[in-house]
C-alpha positions as CSV (number, residue, x, y, z in Angstrom):
1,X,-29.0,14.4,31.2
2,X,-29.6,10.9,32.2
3,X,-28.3,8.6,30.5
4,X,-31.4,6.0,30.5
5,X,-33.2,8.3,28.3
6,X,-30.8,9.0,25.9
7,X,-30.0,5.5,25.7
8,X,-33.8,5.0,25.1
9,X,-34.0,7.1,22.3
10,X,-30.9,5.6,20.5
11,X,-32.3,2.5,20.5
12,X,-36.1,4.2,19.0
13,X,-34.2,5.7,16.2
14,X,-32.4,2.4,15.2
15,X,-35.2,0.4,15.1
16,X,-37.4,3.3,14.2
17,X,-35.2,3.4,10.7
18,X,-33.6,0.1,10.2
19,X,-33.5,-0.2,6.9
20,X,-31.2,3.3,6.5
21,X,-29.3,2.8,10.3
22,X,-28.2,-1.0,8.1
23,X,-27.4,0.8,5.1
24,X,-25.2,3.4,7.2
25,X,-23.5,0.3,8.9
26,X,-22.7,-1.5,5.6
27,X,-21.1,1.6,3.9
28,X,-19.4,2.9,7.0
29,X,-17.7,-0.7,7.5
30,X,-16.9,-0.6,3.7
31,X,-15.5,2.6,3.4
32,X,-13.3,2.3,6.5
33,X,-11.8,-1.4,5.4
34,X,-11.0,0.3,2.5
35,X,-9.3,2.9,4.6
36,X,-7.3,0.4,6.7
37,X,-6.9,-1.6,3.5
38,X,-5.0,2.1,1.7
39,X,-2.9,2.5,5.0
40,X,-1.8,-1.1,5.4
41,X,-0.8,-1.1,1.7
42,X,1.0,1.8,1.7
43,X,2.9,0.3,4.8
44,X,3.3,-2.9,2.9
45,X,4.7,-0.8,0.0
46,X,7.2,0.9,2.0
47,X,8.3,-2.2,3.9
48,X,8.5,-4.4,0.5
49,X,11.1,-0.7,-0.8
50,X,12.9,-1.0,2.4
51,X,13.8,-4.7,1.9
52,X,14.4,-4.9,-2.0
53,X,16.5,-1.3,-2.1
54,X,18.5,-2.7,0.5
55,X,19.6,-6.0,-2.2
56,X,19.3,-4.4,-5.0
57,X,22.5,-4.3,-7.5
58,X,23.8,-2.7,-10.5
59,X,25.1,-4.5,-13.2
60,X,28.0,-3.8,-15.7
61,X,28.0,-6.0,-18.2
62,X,31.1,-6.7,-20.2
63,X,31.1,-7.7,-24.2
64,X,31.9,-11.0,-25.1
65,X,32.8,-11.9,-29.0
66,X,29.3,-12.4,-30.2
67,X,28.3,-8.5,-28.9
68,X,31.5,-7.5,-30.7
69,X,29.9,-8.5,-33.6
70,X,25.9,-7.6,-33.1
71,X,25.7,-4.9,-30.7
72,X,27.2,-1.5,-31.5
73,X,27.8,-0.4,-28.1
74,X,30.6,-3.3,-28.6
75,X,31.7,-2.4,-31.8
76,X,35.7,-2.0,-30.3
77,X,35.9,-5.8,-29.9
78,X,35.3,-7.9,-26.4
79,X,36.7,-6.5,-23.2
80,X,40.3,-6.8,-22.4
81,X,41.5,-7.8,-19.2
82,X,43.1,-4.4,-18.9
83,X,40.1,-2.6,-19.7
84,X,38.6,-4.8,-17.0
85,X,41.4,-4.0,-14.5
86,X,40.6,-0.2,-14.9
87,X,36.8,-1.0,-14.6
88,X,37.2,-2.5,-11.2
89,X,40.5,0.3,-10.4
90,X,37.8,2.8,-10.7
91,X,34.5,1.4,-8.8
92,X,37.0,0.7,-6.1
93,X,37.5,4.3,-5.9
94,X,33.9,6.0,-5.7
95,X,32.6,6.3,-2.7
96,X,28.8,5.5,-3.5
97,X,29.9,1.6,-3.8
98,X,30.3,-0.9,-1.0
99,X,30.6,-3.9,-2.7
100,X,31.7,-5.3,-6.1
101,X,31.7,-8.9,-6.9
102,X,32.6,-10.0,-10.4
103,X,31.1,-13.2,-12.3
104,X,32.7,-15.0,-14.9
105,X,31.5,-16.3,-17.9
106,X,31.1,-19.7,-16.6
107,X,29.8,-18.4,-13.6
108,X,26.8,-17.0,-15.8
109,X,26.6,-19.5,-17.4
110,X,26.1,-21.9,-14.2
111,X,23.6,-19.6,-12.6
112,X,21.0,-19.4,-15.8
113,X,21.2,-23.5,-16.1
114,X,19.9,-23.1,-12.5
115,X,17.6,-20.5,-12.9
116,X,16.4,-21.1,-16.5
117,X,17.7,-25.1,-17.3
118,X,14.0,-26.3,-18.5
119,X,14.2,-23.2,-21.0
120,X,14.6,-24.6,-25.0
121,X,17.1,-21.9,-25.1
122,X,19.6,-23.7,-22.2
123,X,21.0,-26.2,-24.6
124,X,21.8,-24.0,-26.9
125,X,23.8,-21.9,-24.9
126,X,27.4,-21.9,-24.4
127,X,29.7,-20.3,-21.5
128,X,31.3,-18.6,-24.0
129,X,28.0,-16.5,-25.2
130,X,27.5,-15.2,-21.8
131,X,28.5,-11.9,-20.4
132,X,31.0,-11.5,-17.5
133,X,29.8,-8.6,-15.5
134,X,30.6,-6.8,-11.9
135,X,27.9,-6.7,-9.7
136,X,28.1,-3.7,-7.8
137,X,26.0,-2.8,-4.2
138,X,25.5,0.6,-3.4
139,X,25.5,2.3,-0.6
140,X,22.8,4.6,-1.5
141,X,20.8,3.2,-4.2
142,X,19.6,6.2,-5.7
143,X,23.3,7.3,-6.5
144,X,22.6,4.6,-9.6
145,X,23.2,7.4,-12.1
146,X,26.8,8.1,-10.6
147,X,27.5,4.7,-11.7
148,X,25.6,4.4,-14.8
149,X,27.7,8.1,-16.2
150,X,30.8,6.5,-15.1
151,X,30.6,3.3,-16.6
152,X,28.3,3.8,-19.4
153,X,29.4,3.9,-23.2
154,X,33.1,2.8,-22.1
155,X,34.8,0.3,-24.3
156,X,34.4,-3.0,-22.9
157,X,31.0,-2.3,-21.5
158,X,28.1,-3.9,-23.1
159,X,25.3,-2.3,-20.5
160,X,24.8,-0.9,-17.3
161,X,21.8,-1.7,-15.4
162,X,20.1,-1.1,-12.3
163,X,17.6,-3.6,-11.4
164,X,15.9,-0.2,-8.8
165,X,14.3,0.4,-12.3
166,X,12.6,-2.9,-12.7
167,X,11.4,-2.5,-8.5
168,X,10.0,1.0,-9.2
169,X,7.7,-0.2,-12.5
170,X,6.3,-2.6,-9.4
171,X,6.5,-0.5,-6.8
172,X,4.6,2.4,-9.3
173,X,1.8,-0.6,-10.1
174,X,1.0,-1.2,-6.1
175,X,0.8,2.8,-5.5
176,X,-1.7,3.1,-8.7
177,X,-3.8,0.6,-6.8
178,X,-3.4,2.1,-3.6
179,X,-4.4,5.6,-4.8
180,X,-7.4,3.7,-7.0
181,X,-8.5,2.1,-3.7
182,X,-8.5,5.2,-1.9
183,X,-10.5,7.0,-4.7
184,X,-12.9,4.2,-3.8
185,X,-12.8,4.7,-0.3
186,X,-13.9,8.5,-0.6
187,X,-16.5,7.9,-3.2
188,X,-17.6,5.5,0.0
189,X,-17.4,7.8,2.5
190,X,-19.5,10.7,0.6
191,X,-22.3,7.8,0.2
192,X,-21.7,7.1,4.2
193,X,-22.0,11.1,5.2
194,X,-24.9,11.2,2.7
195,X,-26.8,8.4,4.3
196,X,-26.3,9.3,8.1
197,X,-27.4,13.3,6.6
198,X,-30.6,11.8,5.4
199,X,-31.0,9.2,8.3
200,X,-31.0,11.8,10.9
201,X,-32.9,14.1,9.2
202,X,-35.6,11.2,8.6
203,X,-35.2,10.6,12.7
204,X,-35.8,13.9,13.6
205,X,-39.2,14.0,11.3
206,X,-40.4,11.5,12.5
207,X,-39.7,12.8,16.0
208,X,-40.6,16.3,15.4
209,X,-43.8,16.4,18.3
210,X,-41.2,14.9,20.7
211,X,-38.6,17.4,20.3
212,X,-41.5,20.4,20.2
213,X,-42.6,19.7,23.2
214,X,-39.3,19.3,24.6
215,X,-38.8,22.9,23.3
216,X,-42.2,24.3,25.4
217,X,-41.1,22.9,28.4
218,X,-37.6,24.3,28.0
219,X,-35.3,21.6,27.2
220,X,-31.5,22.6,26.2
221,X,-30.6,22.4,22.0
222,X,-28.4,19.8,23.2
223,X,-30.3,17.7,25.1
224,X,-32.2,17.6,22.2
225,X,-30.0,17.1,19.7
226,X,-27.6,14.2,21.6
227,X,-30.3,11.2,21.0
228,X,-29.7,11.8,17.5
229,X,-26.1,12.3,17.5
230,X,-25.0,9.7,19.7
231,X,-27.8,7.3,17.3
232,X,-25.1,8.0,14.2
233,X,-22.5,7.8,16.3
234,X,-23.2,4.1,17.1
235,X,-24.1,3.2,13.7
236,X,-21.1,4.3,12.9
237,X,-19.0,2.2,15.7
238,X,-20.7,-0.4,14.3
239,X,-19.8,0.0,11.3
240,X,-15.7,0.6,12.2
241,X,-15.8,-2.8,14.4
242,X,-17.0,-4.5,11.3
243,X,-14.0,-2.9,8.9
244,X,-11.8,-3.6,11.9
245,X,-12.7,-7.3,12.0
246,X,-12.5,-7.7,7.7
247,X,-9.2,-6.1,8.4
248,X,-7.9,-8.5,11.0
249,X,-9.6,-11.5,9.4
250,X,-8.0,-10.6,5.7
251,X,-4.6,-10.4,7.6
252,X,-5.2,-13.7,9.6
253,X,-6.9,-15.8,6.3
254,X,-5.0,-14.0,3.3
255,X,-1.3,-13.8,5.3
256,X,-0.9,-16.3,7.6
257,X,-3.5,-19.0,6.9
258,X,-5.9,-19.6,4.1
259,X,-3.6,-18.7,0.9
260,X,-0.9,-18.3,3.4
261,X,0.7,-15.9,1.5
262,X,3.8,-15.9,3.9
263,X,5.0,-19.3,3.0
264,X,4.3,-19.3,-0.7
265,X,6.0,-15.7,-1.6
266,X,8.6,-16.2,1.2
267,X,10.5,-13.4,-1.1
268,X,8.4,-11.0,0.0
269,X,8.6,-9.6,3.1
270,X,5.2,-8.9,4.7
271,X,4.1,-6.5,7.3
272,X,3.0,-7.9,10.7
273,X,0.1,-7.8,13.4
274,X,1.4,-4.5,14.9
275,X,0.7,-2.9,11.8
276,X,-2.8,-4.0,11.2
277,X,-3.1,-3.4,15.0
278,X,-2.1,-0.1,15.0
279,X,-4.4,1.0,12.6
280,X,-8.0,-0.6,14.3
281,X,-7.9,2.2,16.8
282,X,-7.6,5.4,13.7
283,X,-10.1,3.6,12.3
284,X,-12.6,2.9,15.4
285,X,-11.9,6.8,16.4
286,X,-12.9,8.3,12.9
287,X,-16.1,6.3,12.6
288,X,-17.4,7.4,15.9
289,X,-16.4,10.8,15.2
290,X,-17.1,10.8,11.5
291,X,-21.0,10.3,12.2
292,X,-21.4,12.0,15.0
293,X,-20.1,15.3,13.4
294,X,-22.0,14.5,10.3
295,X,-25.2,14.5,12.8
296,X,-24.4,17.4,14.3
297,X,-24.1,19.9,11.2
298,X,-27.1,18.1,9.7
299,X,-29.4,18.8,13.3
300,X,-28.0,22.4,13.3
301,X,-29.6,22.7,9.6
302,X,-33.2,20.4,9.6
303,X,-33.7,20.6,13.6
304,X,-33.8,24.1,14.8
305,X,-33.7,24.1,18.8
């Protein structure tokens, strides 16, 4: 087959039906960003779990006088320092925790007049009203239960809490919009297959005396049928090189410039260039192939060679 004239024809059928070969090209790219977008988010996910389960702590907190006399879970009185002693006796001895590090009263106290001193509430507050409690690292964060069955309802304890459940509430709103944006992204793709269906069968109608006299004079179904295919198959490429470049433009504008992201939420720990890197060939692959296969089906049902 040479590869002028199938070169030839590509270009006749672009130009031929420009108007659907542009609408192929803008949902391709659209539906593939989206794509990229769902796989980099899920590797931003996972990164932003690897880095916050690894700091997270749980938190026993200890009564103080006023919970001995409002909350019923302190209804024995404030914690001794004997029931204290035992507390820390026993999370020294389990073998989930790695680290315990207890804070005072005035040690809580200091931290929330530097985390929350502009707060109407600060000035009210004395050290006395705040909790002493033992932060505890674990060495397997999802052993949290262990700690919360041990410690939990013991007199002297106020609360036991495991900040894991306040990163899973976030961690369960960033997978909701992943999945939404990959609901999206199919939705897209069915429009993409549908257009490249009805572009190619719209090429070969319009080319149906080309490709019956082809037929008389004995031309091969697929030398035929390659024009066509290889004509969705560079829509298509087009189309990925455009979701490949919003992908590496959001990454450059969003992340590292523009809102620069990076700097502002230096908390959170954001996935690099060799992830979004990684991803632009997948993405380049499936929408050559994507189209091209589309085409091919389609041919093998509105062109009979």
């Amino acid at each position: 087959m040479r590869a002028q004239f199938v070169l030839s024809e590509i270009g006749v059928g672009l130009r031929r039906n420009l108007t659907m070969t542009f609408a192929v090209v803008v949902s391709v790219a659209l539906s593939l960003a989206l794509f990229g977008g769902s796989l980099l988010m899920s590797d931003q996910v996972n990164t932003m779990k690897g880095y916050w389960y690894d700091k997270v702590n749980v938190s026993i907190f200890l009564c103080n006088k006023s919970d001995a006399e409002s909350d019923p879970n302190c209804a024995k009185g404030a914690v001794t320092e004997d029931q204290k002693k035992q507390i820390q006796a026993d999370l020294s001895k389990m073998s989930v925790v790695e680290k315990v590090t207890y804070e005072s009263q005035d040690q809580a106290y200091k931290h929330y007049k530097e985390q929350f001193g502009d707060s109407p509430l600060a000035d009210s507050l004395t050290p006395d009203q705040m909790q002493e409690s033992y932060r505890i690292k674990l060495k397997d964060p999802e052993k949290y239960q262990v700690v919360a069955t041990a410690f939990d309802g013991r007199d002297g304890v106020q609360s036991v809490q495991d900040q894991k459940g306040i990163l899973d509430n976030l961690f369960g709103l960033l997978n909701g919009m992943n999945w939404a944006a990959r609901m999206v992204m199919a939705l897209m793709l069915v429009v993409a297959l549908m257009l490249i269906v009805n572009t190619v069968r719209v090429s070969a109608f319009s080319r149906r005396r080309e490709t019956g006299i082809m037929r008389l004079v004995g031309a091969s179904g697929f030398y035929i049928q390659a024009p066509f295919i290889a004509e969705a198959a560079v829509a298509g490429l087009i189309g990925g090189t455009v979701a490949c470049g919003f992908l590496v433009i959001a990454r450059y504008f969003i992340i590292d410039h523009g809102l620069d992201l990076s700097h502002k939420l230096n908390l959170i720990n954001f996935i690099g260039w060799d992830a979004v890197l990684t991803k632009l060939p997948l993405i380049l692959a499936t929408s050559l192939l994507m189209p091209a296969l589309a085409a091919f089906f389609a041919l093998r049902k509105y062109l009979k060679v």
